[in-house]
N, C-alpha and C positions, 0 to 999 in steps of 0.2 A: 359619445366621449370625444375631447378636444384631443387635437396632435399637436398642441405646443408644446416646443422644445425647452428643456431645462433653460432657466435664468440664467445668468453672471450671480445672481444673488443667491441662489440653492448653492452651485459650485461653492462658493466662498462660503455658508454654511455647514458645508460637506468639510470643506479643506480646516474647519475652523475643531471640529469633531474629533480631537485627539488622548483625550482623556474621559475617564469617569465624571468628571465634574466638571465636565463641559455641558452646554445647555440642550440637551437631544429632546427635552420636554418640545412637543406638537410635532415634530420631527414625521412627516408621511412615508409610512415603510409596508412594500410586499413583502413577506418570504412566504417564497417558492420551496413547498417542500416538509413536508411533515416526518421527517425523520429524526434521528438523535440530534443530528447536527442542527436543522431545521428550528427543532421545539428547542431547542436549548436559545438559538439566535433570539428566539420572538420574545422566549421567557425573558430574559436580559434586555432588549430594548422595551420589553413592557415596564420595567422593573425602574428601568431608565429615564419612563414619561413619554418615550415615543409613542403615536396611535399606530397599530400595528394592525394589516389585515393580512391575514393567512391561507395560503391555498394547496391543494393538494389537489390530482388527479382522483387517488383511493378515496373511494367512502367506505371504508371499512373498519371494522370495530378499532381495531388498535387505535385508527388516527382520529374516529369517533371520538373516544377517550382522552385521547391527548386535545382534543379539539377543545371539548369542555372545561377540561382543564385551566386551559390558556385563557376560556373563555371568565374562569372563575377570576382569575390574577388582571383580569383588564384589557384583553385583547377586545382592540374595536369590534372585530368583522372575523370567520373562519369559513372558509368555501371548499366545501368539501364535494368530488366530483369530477368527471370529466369537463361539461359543460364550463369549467370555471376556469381551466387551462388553455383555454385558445386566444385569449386576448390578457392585456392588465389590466388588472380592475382599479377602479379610482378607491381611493384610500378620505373617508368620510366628503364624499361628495370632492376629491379635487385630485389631481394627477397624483401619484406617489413623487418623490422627491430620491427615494432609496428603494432596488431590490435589493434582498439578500435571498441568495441563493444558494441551494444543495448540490451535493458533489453531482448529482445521477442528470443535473439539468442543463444539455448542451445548449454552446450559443443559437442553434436553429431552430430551438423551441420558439412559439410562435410570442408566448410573454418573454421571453427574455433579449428576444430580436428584436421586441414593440421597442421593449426598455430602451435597448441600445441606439435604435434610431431616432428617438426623442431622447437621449444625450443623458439617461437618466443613470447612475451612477451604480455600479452592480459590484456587492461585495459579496467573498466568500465569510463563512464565520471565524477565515483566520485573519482576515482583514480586524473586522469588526476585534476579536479577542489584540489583536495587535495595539489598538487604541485605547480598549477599555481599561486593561492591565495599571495604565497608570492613574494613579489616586494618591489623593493628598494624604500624606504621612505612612505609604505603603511604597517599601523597592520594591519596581517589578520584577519578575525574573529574567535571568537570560537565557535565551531559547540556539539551543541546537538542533539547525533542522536539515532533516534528512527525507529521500525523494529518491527516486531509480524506478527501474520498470522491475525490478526484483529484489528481494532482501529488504523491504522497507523495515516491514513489522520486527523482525529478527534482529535489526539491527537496536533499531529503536526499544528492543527490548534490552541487549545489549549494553544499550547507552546508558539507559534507567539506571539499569544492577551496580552496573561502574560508579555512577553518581552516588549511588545509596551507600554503598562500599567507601569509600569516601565521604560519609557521614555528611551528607547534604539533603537537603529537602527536594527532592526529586519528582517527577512521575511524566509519564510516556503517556500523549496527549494527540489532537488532531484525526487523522484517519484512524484510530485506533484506538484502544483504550478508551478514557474518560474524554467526552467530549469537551473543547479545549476552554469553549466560556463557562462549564462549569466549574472546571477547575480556578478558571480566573476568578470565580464570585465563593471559590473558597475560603474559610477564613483561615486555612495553612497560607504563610508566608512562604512559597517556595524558591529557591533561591537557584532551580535550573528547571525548562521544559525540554522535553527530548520531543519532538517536535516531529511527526510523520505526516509527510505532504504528498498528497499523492496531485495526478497532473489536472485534474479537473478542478483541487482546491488552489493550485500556484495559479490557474488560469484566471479564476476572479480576485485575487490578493494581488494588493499593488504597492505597499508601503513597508511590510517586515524589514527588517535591520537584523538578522539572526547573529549573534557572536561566532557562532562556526556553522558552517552549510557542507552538504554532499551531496552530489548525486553519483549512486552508487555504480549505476549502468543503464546502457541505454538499448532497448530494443525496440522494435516495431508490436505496437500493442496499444491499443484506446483508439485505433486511425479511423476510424467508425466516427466516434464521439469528438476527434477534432479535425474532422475532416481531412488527415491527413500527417503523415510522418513528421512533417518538418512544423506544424503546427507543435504536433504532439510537443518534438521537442524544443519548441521554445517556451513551451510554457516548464519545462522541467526545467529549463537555466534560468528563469528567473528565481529560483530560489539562493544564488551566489549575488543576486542585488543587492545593496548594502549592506554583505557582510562584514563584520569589524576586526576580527583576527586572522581567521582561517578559510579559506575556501579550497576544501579536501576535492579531490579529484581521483579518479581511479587512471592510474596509469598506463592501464592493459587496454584502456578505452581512450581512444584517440581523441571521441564527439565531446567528452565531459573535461580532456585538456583545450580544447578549443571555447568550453563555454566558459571556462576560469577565464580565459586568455579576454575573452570578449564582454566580460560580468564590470560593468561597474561598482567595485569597492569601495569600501572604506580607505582612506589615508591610511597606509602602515597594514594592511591588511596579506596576509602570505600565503601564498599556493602552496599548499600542502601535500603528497601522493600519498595513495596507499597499493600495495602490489601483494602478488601471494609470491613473488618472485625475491631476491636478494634487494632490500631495498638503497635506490640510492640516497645523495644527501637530499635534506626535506622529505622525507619519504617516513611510513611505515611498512613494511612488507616479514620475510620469512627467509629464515636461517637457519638452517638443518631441525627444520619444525620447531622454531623458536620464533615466537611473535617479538619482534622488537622494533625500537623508536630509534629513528637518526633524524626526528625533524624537531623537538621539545628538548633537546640537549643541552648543553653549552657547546660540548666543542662536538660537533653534528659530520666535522669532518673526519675524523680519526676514531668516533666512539659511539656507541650506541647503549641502548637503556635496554636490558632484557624485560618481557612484560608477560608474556607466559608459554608453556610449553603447550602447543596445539594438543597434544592427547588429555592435556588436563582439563581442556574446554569441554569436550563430549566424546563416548564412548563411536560414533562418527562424526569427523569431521571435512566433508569435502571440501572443492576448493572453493566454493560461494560460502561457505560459512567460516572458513579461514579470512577472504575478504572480508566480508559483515565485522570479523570480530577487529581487522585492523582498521577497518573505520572508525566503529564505535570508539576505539582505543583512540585514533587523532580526534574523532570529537574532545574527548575526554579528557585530552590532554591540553586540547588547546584550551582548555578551561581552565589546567590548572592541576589536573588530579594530580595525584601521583604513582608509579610505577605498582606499587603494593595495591592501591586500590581498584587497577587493572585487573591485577590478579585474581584477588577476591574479587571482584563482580563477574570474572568470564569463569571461574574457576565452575566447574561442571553447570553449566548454563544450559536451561532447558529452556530451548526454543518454541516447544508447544505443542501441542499435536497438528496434526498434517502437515508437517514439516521436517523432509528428510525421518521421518518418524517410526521406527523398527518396530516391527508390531507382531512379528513371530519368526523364531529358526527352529527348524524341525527337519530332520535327513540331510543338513548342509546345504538348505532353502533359507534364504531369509526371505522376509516378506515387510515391505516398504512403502509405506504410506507418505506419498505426497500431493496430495489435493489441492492445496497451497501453488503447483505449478500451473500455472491458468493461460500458459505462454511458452510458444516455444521456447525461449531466450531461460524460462527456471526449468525446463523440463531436460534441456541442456546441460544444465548443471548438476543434475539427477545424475541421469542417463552416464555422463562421465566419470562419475564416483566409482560406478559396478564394471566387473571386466565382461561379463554374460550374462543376458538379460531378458525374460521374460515381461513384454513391457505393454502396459493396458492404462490404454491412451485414446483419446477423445473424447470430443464436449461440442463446444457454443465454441465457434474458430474466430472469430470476432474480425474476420476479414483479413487474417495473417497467412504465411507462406510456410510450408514443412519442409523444402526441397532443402535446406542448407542445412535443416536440423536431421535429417533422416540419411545425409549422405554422410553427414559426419561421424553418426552412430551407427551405421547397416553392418558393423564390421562385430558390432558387440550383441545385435540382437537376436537372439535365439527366435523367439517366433512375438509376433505381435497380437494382443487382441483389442480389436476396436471397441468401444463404446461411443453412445452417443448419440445426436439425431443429426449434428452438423458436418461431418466425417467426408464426403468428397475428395477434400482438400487434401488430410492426411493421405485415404485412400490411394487417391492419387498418385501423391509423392512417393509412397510406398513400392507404388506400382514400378517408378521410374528409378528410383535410389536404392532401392533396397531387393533386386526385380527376385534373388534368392530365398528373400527371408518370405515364410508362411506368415500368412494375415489372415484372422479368424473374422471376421463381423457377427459379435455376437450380439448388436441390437439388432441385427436383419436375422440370425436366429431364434431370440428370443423374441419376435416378432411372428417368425412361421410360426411358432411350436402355440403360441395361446391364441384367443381368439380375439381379447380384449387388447391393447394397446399395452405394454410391458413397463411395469413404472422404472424408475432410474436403479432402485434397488433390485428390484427383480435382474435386471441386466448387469449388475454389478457382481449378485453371486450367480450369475453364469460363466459369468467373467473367473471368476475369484475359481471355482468349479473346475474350468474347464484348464485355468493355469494350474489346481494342484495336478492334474492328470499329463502335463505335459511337463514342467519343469523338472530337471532333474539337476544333482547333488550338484554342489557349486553355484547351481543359478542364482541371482536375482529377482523374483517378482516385483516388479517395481509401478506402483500406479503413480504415475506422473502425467496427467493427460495432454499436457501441453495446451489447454483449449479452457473455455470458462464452464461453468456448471448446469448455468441455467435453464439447459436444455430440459435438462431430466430432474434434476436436485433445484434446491430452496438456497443453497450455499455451496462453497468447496467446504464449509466444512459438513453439510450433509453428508457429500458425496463420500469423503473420508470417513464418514462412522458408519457408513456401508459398507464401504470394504475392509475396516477394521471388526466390524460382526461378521460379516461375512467370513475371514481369515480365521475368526474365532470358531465359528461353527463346524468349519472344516477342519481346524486342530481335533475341533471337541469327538466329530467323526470319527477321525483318522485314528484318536486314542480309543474308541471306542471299540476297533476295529484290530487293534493290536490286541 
């Protein structure tokens, strides 16, 4: 294979690539990646006339299938295998011209590094959706995109209901939901995308223009996959680049008013805040548990828009999900909604399962399912809601720090049980911050007691087990691991319906027993 570098003539090809009915017919494309995001990219540029060749590390049935698939609609080539991930493959006997690439594929992959040093042009499929959108005799939508190290999906769910509520043609797309080019090749005319970016997909997108942007917060999490904090968060302020109205910021967070301040805008485009505090002018924030607006006003100085009573949102509401909702609400606004339609979309809003998620009260025990906290920065926000806490934590630590999360909470935690195989870390800090509180290791127990290697559930209800025998009236049970899953679990949301059966089985006991 030759190492020449991309043309003057591909670039200007590339750059030319802005719509549906631009000429992408012969168009040389990898994607990297057989996932939702992945299979949807190849299907769309096959559909397009690109030659598309496909690869994937897994050869396994799922992407088997999918492979076939792609292979039926016209896909050149699909490389299924490790063998096929160490280099780029040429694309019908000639260099590719385009990767497209999935969220899970760092720049240090060995194809996506080849790419980059032969000058070869690497989009995410929110690039690609960003282009295709437009077509002759169809408005595109306009996209509200929202990004943070926590609160994405929440919020973006949020955003949706608001919009629908408002009688708009909506739907919550990208890292979530419906993958974002199927939605493009729908034939609903949708007239807004709520738009969840997480930082691996703002890393390869380089041309969005979103009508309103946010990043919601920022912590240390992915530094693994961008080598590094300050990568990390440059790829989350690129989603405030050519924004046209509003570029929302969280006011509580010092990093997200610095990336407004540094974000090249749109002409006329306005710094927006959202607070869970009193908010000031241009602000959304909180007023004796009243969500209200003083940035979407007229007169923004002397008056504000009430938009809903935080108990009406959910039967809990902490203060990350108080945030989330004044977000979604300045999206929302910056669009256009109106105050009513605020209301009704957040008005008893169900955020989902494994998320801040009540899953049993029994003797003045609640029991709280958050799986969803994959970081300390959401585990944080957990952990703050409860005054006493029985709290069963650890995972996959993805190379972050506990020491700032564990001294902030050692004053609320009743006793802690570990899970996990990555645990050191917490361990540790535990040791140092918290040197009062009891710490159980119940993957180093459920480890003695079998013989066989303990699956993630098995140590889940020893976990669940061992907190009904120790918490008592008042407490908390709160799984919020701070850490990712895939130590032991397939997902957080595995790891969540372990210890929501598991809660279960232990009610089921417990009444059995009365």
């Amino acid at each position: 294979m030759g190492c020449r570098t991309v043309s003057a003539d591909a670039k200007e090809l590339l750059d030319s690539l802005t719509s549906w009915d631009a000429n992408w017919k012969g168009l040389r494309v990898v994607v990297a990646g057989m996932g939702l995001s992945g299979f949807s990219a190849a299907d769309t540029l096959i559909e397009l006339g690109a030659i598309v060749t496909v690869i994937d590390g897994k050869d396994d049935e799922k992407n088997q299938q999918r492979g076939e698939t792609l292979k039926i609609v016209g896909a050149h080539e699909v490389l299924l295998g490790a063998e096929h991930v160490t280099s780029l493959p040429l694309v019908a006997g000639e260099q590719a011209q385009l990767v497209m690439v999935s969220p899970g594929w760092n720049p240090r992959n060995p194809v996506i590094a080849q790419a980059a040093d032969l000058g070869i042009a690497i989009w995410s499929d929110i690039e690609l959706a960003w282009r295709v959108q437009n077509r002759a005799g169809h408005v595109a939508p306009k996209w509200l995109a929202i990004t943070g190290t926590n609160g994405k999906t929440t919020t973006v769910g949020m955003t949706e209901s608001i919009l629908r509520a408002a009688g708009l043609k909506a739907i919550a797309v990208g890292n979530v939901g419906t993958p974002i080019l199927d939605a493009v090749r729908e034939p609903v005319e949708y007239d807004v995308f709520a738009v969840e970016l997480s930082s691996f997909q703002l890393h390869y997108t380089h041309s969005i223009s979103p009508l309103a942007s946010v990043v919601l917060n920022i912590a240390e999490d992915h530094v693994d996959w961008h080598d590094g904090f300050e990568n990390y968060k440059d790829a989350k302020a690129k989603i405030y680049e050519r924004t046209q109205v509003a570029a929302i910021f969280n006011a509580e967070e010092e990093v997200t008013i610095s990336m407004v301040e540094n974000a090249d805008v749109i002409e006329g485009c306005r710094a927006v805040g959202f607070t869970t505090d009193t908010p000031a002018v241009s602000m959304l924030g909180i007023v004796e548990n009243l969500l209200v607006d003083r940035a979407f006003v007229e007169d923004r100085k002397s008056s504000a828009a009430e938009l809903i009573p935080l108990d009406q949102i959910g039967e809990i509401v902490p203060r990350h999900t108080a945030a989330d909702a004044a977000a979604a609400a300045a999206l929302t606004r910056a669009y256009g909604v109106e105050p009513e339609a605020v209301f009704n979309g957040l008005s008893g809003f169900d955020a989902g399962e494994h998320r801040i998620q009540a899953v049993a009260r029994k003797n003045d025990i609640l029991w709280i399912n958050d799986s969803k906290a994959t970081n300390p920065h959401a585990a944080d926000a957990s952990l703050a809601a409860f005054t006493r806490v029985v709290w069963i934590a650890g995972g996959l630590s993805k190379g972050v720090e506990y020491e700032e999360l564990v001294a902030k909470h050692a004053h609320r935690l009743a006793k802690v049980l570990v899970i996990g195989t990555d645990t050191a870390a917490l361990i540790k800090a535990l040791a140092a911050k918290a040197p009062d509180v009891e710490v159980i290791n119940i993957t180093a127990l459920a480890q003695s007691a079998q013989l066989s290697e303990p699956t993630g559930t098995d140590v889940m209800a020893q976990a669940v087990a061992k907190a009904g025998e120790i918490a008592e009236p008042g407490d908390t049970v709160l799984m919020a691991p701070a850490a990712a899953s895939m130590d032991q679990f397939s997902s957080y949301a595995q790891r969540g319906n372990a210890f929501i059966s598991a809660v279960s089985d232990l009610m089921d006991k417990a009444g059995e027993e009365n």
